[in-house]
N, CA and C atoms of all chains as a GROMACS GRO file, in nm:
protein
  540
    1UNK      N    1  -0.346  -8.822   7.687
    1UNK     CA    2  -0.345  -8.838   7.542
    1UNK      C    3  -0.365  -8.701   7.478
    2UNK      N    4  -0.291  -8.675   7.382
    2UNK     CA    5  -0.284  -8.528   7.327
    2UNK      C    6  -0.423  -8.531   7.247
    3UNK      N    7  -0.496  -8.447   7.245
    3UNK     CA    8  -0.580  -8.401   7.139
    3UNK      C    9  -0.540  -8.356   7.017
    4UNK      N   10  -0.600  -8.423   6.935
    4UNK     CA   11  -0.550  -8.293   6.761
    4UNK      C   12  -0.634  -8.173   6.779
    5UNK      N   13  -0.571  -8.026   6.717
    5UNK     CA   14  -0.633  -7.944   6.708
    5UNK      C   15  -0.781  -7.929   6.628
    6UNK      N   16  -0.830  -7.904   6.667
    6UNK     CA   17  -0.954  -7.950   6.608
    6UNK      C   18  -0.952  -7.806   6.489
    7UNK      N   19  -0.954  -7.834   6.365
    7UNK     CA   20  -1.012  -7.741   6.196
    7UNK      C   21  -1.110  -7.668   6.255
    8UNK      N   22  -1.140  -7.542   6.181
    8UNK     CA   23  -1.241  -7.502   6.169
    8UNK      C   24  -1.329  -7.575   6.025
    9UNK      N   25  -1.435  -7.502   6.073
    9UNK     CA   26  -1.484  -7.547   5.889
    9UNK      C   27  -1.458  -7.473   5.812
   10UNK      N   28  -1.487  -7.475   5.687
   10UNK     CA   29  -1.434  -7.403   5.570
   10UNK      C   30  -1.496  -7.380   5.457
   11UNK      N   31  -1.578  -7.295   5.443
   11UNK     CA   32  -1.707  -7.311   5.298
   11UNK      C   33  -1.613  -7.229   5.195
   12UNK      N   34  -1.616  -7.296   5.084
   12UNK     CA   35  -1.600  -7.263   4.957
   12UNK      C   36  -1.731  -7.239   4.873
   13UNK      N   37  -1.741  -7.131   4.797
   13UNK     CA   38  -1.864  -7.028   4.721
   13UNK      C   39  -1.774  -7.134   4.585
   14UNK      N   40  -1.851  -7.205   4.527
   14UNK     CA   41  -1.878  -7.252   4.357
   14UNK      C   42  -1.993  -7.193   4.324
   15UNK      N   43  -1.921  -7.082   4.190
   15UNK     CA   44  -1.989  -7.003   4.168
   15UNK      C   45  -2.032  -7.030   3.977
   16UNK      N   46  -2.149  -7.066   3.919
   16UNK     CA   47  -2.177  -7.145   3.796
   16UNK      C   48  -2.254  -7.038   3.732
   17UNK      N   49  -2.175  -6.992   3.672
   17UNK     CA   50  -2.248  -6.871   3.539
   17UNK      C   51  -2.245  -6.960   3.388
   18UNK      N   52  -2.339  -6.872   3.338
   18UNK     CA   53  -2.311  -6.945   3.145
   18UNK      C   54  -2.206  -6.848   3.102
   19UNK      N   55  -2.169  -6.903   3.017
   19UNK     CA   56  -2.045  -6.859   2.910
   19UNK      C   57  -2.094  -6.781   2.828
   20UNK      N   58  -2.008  -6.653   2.819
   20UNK     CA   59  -2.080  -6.565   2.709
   20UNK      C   60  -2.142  -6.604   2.583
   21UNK      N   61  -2.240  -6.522   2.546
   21UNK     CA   62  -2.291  -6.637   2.420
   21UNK      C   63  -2.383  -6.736   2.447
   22UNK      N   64  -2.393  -6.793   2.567
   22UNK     CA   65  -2.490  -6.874   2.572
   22UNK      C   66  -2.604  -6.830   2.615
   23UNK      N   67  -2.713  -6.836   2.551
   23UNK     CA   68  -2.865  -6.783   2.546
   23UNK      C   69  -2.932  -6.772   2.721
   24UNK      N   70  -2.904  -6.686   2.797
   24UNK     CA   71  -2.957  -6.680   2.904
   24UNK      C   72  -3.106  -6.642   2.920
   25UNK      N   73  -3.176  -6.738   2.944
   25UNK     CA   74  -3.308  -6.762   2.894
   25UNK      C   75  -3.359  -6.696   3.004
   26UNK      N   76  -3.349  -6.702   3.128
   26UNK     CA   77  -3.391  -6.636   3.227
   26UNK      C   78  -3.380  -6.463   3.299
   27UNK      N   79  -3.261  -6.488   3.237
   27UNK     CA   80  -3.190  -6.306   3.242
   27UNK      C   81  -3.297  -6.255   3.169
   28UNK      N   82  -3.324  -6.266   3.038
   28UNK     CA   83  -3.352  -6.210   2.958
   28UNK      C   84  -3.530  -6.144   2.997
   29UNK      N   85  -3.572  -6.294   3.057
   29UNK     CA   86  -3.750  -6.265   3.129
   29UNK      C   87  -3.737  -6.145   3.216
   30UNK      N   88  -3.623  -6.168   3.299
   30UNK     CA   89  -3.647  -6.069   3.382
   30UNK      C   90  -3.596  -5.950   3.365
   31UNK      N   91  -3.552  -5.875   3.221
   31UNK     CA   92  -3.531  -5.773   3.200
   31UNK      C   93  -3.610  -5.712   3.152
   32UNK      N   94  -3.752  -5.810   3.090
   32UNK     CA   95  -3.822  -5.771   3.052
   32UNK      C   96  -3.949  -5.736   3.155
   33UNK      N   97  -3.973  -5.843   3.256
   33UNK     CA   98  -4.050  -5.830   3.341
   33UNK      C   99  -4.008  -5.730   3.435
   34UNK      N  100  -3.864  -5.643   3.474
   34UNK     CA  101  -3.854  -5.527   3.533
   34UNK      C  102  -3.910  -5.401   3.483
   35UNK      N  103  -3.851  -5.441   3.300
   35UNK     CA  104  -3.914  -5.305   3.232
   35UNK      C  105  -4.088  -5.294   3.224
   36UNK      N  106  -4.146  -5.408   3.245
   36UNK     CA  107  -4.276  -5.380   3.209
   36UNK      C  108  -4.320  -5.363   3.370
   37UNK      N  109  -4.235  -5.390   3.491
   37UNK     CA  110  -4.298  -5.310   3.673
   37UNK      C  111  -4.244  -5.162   3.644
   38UNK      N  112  -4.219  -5.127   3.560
   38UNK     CA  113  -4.142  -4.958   3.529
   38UNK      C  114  -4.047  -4.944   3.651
   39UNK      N  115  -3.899  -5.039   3.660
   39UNK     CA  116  -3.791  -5.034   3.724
   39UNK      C  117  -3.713  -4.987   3.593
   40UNK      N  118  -3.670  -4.847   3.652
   40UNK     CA  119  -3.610  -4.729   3.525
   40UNK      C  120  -3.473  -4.663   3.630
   41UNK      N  121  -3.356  -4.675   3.526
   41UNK     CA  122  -3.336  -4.752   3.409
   41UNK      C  123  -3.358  -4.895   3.405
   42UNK      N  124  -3.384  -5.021   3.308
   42UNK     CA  125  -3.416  -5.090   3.350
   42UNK      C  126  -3.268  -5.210   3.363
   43UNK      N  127  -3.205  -5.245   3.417
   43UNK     CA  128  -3.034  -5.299   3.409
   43UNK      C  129  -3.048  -5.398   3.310
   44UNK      N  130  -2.903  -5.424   3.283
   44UNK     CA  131  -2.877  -5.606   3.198
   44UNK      C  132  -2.857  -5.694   3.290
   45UNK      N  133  -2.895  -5.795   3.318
   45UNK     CA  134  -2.902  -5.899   3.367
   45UNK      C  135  -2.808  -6.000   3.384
   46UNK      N  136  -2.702  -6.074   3.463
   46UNK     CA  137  -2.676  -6.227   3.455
   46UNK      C  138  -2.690  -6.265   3.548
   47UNK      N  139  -2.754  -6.420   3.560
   47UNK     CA  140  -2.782  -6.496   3.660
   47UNK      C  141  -2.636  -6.590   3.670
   48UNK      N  142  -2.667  -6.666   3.780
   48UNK     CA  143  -2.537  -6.740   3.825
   48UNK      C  144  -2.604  -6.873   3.927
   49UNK      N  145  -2.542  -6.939   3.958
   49UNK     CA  146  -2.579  -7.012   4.047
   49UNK      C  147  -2.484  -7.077   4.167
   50UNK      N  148  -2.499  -7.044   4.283
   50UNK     CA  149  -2.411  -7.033   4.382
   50UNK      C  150  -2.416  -7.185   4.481
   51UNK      N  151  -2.336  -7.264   4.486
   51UNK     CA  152  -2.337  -7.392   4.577
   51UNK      C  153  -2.238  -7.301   4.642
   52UNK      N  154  -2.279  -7.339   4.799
   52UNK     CA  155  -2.171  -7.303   4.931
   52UNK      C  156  -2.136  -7.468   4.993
   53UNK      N  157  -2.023  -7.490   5.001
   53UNK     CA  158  -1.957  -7.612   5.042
   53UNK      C  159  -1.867  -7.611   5.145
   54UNK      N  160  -1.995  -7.682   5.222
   54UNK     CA  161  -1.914  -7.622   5.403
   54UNK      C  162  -1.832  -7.782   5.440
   55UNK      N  163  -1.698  -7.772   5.455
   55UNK     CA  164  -1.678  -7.904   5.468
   55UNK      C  165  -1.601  -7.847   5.620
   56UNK      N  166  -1.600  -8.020   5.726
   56UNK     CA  167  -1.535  -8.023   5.852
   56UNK      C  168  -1.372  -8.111   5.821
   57UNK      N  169  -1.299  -8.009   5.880
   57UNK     CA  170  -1.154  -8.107   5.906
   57UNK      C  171  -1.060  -8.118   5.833
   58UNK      N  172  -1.119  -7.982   5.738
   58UNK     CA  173  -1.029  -7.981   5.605
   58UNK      C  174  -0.964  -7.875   5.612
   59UNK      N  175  -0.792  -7.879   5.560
   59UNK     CA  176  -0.770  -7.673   5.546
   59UNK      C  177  -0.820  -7.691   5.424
   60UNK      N  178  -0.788  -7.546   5.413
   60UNK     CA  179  -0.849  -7.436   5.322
   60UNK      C  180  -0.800  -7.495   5.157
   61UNK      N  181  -0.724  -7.542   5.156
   61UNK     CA  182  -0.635  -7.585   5.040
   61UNK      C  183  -0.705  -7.707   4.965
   62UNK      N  184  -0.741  -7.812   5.058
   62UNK     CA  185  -0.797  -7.905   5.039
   62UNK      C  186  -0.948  -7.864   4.994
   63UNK      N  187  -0.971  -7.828   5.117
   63UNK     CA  188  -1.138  -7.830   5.071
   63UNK      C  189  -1.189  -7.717   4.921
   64UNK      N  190  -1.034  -7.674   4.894
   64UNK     CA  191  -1.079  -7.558   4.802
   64UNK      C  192  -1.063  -7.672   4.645
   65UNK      N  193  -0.966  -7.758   4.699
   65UNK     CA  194  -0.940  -7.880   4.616
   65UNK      C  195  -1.085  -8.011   4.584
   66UNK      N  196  -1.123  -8.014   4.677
   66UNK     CA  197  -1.269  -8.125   4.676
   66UNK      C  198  -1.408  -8.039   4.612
   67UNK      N  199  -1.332  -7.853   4.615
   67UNK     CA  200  -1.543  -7.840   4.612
   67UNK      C  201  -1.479  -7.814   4.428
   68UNK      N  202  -1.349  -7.799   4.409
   68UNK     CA  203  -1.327  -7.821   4.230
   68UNK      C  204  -1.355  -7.914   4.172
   69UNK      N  205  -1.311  -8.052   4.258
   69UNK     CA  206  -1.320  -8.185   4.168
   69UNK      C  207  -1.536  -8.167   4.170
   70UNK      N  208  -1.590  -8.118   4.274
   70UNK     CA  209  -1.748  -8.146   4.260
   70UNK      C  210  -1.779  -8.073   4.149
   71UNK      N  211  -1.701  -7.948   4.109
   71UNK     CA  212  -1.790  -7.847   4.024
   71UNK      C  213  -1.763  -7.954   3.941
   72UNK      N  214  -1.617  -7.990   3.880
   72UNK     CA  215  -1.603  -8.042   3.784
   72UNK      C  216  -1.684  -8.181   3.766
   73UNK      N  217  -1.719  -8.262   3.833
   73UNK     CA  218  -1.748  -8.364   3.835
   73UNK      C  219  -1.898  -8.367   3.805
   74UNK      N  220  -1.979  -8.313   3.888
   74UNK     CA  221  -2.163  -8.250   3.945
   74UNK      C  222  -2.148  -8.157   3.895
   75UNK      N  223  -2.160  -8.024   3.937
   75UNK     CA  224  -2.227  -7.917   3.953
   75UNK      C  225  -2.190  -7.808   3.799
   76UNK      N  226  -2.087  -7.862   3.705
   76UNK     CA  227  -2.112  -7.750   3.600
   76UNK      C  228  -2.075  -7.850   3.476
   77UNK      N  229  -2.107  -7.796   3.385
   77UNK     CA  230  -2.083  -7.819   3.249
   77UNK      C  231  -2.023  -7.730   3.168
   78UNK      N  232  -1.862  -7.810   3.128
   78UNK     CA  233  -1.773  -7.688   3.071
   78UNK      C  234  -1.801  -7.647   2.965
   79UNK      N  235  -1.945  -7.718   2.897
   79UNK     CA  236  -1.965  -7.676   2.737
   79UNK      C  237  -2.016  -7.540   2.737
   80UNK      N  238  -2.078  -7.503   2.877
   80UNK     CA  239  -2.202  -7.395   2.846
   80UNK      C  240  -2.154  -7.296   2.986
   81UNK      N  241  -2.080  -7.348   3.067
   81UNK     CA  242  -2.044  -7.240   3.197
   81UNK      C  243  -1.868  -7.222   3.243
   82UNK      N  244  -1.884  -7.102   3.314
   82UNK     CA  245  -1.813  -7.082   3.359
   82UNK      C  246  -1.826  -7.119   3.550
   83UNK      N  247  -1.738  -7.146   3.579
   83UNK     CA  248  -1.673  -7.204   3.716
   83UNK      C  249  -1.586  -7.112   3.821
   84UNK      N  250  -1.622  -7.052   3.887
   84UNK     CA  251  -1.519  -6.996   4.032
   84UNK      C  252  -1.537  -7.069   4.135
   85UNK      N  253  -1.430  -7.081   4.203
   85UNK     CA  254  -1.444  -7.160   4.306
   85UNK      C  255  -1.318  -7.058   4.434
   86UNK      N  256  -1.378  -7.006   4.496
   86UNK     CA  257  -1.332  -6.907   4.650
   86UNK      C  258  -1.355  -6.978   4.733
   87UNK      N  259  -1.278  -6.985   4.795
   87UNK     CA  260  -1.262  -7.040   4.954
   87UNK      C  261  -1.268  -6.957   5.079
   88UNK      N  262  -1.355  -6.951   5.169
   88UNK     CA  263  -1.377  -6.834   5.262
   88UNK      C  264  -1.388  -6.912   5.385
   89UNK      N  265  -1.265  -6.936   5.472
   89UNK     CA  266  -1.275  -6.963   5.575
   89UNK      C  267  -1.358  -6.896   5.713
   90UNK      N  268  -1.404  -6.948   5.780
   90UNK     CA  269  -1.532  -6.943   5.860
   90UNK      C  270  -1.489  -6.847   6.018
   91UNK      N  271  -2.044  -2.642   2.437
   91UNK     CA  272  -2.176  -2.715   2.525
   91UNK      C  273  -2.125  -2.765   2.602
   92UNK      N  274  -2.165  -2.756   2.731
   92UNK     CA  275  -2.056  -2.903   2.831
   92UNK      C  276  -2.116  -2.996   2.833
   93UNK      N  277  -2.025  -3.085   2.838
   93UNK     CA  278  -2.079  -3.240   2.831
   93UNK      C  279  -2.074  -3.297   2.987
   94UNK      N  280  -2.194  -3.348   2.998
   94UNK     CA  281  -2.153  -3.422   3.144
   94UNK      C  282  -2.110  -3.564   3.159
   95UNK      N  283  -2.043  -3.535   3.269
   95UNK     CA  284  -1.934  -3.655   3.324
   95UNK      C  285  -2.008  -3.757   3.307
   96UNK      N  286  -1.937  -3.853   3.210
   96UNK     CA  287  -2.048  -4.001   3.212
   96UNK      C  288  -1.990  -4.085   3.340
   97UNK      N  289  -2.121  -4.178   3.418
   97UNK     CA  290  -2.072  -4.240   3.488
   97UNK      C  291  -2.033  -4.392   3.431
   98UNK      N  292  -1.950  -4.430   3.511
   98UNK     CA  293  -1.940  -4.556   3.509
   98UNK      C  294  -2.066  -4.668   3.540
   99UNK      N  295  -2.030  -4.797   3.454
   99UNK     CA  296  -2.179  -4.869   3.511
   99UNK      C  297  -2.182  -4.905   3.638
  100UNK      N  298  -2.275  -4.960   3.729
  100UNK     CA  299  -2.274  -4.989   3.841
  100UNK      C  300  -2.315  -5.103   3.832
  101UNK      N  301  -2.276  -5.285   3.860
  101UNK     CA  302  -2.296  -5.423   3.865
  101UNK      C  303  -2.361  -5.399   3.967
  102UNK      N  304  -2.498  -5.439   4.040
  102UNK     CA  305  -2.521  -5.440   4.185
  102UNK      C  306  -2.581  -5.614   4.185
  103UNK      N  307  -2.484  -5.727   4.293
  103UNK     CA  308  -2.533  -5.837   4.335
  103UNK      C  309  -2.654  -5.857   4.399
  104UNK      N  310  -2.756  -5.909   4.325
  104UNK     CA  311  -2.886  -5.954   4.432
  104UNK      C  312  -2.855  -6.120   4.468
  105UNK      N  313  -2.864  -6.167   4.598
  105UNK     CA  314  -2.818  -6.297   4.595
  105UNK      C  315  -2.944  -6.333   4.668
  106UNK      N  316  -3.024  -6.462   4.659
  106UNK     CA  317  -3.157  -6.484   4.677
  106UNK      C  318  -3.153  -6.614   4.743
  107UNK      N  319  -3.106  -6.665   4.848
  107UNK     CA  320  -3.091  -6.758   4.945
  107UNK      C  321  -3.218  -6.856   4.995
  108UNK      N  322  -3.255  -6.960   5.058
  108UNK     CA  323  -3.359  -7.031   5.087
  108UNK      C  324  -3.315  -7.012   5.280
  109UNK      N  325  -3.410  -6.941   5.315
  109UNK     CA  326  -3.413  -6.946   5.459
  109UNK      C  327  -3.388  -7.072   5.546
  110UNK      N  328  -3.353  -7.042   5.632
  110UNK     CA  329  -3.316  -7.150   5.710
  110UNK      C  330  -3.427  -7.166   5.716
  111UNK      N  331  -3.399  -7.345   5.728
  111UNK     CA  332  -3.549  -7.416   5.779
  111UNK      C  333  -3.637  -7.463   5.629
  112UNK      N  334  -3.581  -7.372   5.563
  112UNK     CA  335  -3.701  -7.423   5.467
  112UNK      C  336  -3.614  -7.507   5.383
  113UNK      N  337  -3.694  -7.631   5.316
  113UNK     CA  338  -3.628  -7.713   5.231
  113UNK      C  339  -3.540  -7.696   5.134
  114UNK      N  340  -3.420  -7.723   5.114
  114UNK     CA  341  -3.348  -7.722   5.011
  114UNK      C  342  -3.330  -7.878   4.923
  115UNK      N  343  -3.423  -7.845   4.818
  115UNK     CA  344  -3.430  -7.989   4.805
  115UNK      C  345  -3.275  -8.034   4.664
  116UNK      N  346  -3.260  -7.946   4.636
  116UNK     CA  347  -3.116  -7.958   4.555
  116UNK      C  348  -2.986  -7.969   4.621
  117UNK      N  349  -3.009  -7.876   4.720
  117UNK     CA  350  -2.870  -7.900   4.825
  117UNK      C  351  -2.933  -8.025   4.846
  118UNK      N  352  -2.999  -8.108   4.855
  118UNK     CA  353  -2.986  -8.218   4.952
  118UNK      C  354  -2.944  -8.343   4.873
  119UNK      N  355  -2.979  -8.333   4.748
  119UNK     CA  356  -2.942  -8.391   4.658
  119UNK      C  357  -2.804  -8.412   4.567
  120UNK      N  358  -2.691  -8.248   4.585
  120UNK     CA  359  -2.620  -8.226   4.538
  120UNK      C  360  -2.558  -8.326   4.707
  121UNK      N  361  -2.548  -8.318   4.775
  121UNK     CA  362  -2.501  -8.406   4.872
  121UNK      C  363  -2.491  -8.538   4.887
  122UNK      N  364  -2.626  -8.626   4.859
  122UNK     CA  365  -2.622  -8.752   4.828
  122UNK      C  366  -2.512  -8.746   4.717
  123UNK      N  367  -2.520  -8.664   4.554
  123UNK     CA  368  -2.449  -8.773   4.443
  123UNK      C  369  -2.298  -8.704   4.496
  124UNK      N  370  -2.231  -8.672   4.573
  124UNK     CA  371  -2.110  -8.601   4.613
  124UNK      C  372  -2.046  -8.738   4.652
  125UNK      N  373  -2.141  -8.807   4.768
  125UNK     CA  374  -2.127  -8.894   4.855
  125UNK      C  375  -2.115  -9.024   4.738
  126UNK      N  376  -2.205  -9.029   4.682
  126UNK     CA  377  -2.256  -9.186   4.596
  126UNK      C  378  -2.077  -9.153   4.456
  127UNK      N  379  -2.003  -9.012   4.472
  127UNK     CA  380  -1.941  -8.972   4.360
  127UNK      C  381  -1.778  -9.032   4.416
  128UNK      N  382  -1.776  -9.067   4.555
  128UNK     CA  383  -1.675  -9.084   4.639
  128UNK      C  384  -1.603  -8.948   4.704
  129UNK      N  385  -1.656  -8.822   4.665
  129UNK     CA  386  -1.576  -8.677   4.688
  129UNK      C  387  -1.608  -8.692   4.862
  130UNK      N  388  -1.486  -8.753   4.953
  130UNK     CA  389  -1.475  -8.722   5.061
  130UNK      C  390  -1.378  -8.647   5.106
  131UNK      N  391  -1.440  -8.562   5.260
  131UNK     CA  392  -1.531  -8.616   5.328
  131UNK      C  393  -1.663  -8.532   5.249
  132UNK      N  394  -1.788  -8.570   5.237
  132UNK     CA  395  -1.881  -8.528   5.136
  132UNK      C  396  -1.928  -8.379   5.264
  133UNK      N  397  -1.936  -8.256   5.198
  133UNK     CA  398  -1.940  -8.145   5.259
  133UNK      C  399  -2.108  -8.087   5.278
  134UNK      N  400  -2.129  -8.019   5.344
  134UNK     CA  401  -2.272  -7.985   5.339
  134UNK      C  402  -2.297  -7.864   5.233
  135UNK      N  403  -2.403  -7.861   5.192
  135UNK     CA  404  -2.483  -7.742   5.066
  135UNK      C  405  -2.503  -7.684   5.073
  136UNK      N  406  -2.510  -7.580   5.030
  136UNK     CA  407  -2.645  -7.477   5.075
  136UNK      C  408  -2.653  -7.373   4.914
  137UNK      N  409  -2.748  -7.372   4.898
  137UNK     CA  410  -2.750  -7.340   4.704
  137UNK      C  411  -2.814  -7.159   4.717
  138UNK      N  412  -2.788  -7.110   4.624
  138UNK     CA  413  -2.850  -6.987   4.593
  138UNK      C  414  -2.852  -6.919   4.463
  139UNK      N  415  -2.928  -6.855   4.442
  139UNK     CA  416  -2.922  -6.794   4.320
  139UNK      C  417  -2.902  -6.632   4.329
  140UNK      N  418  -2.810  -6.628   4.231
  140UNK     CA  419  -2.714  -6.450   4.198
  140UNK      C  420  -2.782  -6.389   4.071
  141UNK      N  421  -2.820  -6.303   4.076
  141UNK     CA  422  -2.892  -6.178   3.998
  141UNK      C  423  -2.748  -6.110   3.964
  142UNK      N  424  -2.661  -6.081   3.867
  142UNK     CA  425  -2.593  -5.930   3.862
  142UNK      C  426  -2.656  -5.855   3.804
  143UNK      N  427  -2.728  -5.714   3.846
  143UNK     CA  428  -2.817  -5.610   3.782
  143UNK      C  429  -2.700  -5.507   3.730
  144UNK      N  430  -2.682  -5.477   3.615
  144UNK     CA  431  -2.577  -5.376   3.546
  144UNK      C  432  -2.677  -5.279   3.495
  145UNK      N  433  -2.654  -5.134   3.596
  145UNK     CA  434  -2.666  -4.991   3.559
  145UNK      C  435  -2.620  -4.926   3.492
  146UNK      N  436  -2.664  -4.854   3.374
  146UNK     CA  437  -2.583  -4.775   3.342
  146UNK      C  438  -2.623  -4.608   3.337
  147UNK      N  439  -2.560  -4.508   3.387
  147UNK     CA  440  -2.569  -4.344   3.477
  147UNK      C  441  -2.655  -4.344   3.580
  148UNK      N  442  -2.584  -4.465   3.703
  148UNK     CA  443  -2.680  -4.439   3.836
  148UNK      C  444  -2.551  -4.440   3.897
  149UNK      N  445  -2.582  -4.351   4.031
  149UNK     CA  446  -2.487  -4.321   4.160
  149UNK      C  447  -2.498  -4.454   4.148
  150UNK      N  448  -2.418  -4.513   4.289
  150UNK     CA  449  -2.354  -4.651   4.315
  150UNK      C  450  -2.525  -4.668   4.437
  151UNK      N  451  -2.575  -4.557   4.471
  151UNK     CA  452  -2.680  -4.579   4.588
  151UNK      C  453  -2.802  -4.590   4.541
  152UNK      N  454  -2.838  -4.476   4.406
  152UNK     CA  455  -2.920  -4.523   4.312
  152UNK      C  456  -2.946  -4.648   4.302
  153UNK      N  457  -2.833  -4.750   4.218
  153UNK     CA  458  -2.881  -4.870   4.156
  153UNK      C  459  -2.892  -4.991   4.288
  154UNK      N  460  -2.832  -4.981   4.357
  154UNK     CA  461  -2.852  -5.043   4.490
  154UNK      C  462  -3.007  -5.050   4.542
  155UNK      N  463  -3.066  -4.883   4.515
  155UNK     CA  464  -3.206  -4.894   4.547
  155UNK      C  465  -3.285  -4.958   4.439
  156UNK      N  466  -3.246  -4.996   4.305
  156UNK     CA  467  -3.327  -5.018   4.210
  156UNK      C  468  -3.337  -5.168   4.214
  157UNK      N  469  -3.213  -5.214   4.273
  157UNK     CA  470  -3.143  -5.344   4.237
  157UNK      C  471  -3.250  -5.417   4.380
  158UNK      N  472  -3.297  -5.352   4.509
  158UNK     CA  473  -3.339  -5.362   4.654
  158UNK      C  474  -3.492  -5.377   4.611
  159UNK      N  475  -3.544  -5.314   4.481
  159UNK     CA  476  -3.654  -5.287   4.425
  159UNK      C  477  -3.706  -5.384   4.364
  160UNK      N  478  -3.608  -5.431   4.259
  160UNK     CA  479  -3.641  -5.557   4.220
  160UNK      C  480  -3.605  -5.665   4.255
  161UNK      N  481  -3.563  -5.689   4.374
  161UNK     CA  482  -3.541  -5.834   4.430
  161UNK      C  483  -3.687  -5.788   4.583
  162UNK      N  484  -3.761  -5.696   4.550
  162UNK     CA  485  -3.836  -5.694   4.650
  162UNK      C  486  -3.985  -5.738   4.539
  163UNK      N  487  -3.981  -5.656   4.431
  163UNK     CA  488  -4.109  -5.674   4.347
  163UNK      C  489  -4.070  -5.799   4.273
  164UNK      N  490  -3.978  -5.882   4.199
  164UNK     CA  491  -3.961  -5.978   4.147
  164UNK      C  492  -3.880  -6.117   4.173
  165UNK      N  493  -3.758  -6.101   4.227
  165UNK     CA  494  -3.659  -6.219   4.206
  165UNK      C  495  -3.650  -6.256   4.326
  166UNK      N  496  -3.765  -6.200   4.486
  166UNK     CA  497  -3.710  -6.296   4.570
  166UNK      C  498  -3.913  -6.315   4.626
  167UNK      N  499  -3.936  -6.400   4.710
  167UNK     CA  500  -3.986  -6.400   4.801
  167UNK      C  501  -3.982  -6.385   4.946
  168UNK      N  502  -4.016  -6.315   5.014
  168UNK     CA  503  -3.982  -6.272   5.141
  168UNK      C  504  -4.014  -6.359   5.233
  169UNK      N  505  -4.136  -6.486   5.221
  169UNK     CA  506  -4.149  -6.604   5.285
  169UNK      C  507  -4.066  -6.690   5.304
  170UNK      N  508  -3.964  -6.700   5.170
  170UNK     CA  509  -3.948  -6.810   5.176
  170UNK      C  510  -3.746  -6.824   5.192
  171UNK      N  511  -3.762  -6.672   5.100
  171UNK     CA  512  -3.587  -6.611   5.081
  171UNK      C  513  -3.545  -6.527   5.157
  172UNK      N  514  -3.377  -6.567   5.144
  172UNK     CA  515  -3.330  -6.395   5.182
  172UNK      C  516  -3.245  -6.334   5.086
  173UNK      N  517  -3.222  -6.248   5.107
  173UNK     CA  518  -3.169  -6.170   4.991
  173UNK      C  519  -3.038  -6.087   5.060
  174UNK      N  520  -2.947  -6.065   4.978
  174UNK     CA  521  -2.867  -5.984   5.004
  174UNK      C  522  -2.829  -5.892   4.856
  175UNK      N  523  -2.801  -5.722   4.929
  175UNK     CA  524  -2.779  -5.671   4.784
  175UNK      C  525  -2.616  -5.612   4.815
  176UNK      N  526  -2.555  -5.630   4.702
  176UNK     CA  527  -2.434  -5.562   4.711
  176UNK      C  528  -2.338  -5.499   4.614
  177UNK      N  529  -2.354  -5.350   4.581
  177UNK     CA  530  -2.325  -5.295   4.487
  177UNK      C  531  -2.155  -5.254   4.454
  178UNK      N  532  -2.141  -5.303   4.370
  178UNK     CA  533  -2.002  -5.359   4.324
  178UNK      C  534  -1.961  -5.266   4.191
  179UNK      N  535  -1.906  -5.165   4.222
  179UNK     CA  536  -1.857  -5.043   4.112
  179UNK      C  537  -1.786  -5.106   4.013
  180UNK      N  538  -1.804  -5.069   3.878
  180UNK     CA  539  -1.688  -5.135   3.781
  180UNK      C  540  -1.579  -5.097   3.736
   0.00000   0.00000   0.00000
């Protein structure tokens, strides 16, 4: 009996930043809390938030297709973020 | 008078990971509602949080060290995180 080739896995980086303009409440602490450890110059800040989505048995196409429908679905809100979604096979 | 060469800013990535082993209690969760969402086959998690630190008149090795500085004095824990830094010219 033939075997199927067996996939590798395949993690896709969904990558969830805010949209310019939107009040980054946390950036902002910690630009302040660098400048007051005297980290000079002290940088601008954006945070992001990174889900890695390791799926089995999928190509690259697909699974780059399933971890979109999650951002879109779960993981972001188009009122206030922005969305990347890279696919980095393993 | 000569003016000196302005540099470009320098973005440097701090990315602040949950060590293996230690609980990810959002990945574990972003997994259940994936599953309960029908997105098959439901993929595994793994979550992190991204710092972009933006320099402005540091070498590219400079802000790398500043950026290594403050994910050592502020944005990570060494118990519990890992960190990766990666300085990204603009």
């Amino acid at each position: 009996m033939a075997v199927a080739p067996t996939r590798p896995s395949v993690t896709v980086e969904v990558r969830v930043a805010l949209k310019p303009g939107v009040l980054d409440a946390e950036a902002e602490n910690i630009e302040k809390s660098l400048s007051l450890l005297g980290v000079r110059p002290a940088p601008k800040v954006r945070t992001a938030r990174v889900y890695d989505l390791v799926f089995e048995g999928l190509s690259e196409e697909d699974a780059r297709a399933r971890a979109q429908e999650a951002a879109d679905r779960l993981l972001a809100n188009p009122v206030i973020h922005t969305v990347r979604v890279v696919a980095q096979p393993d």
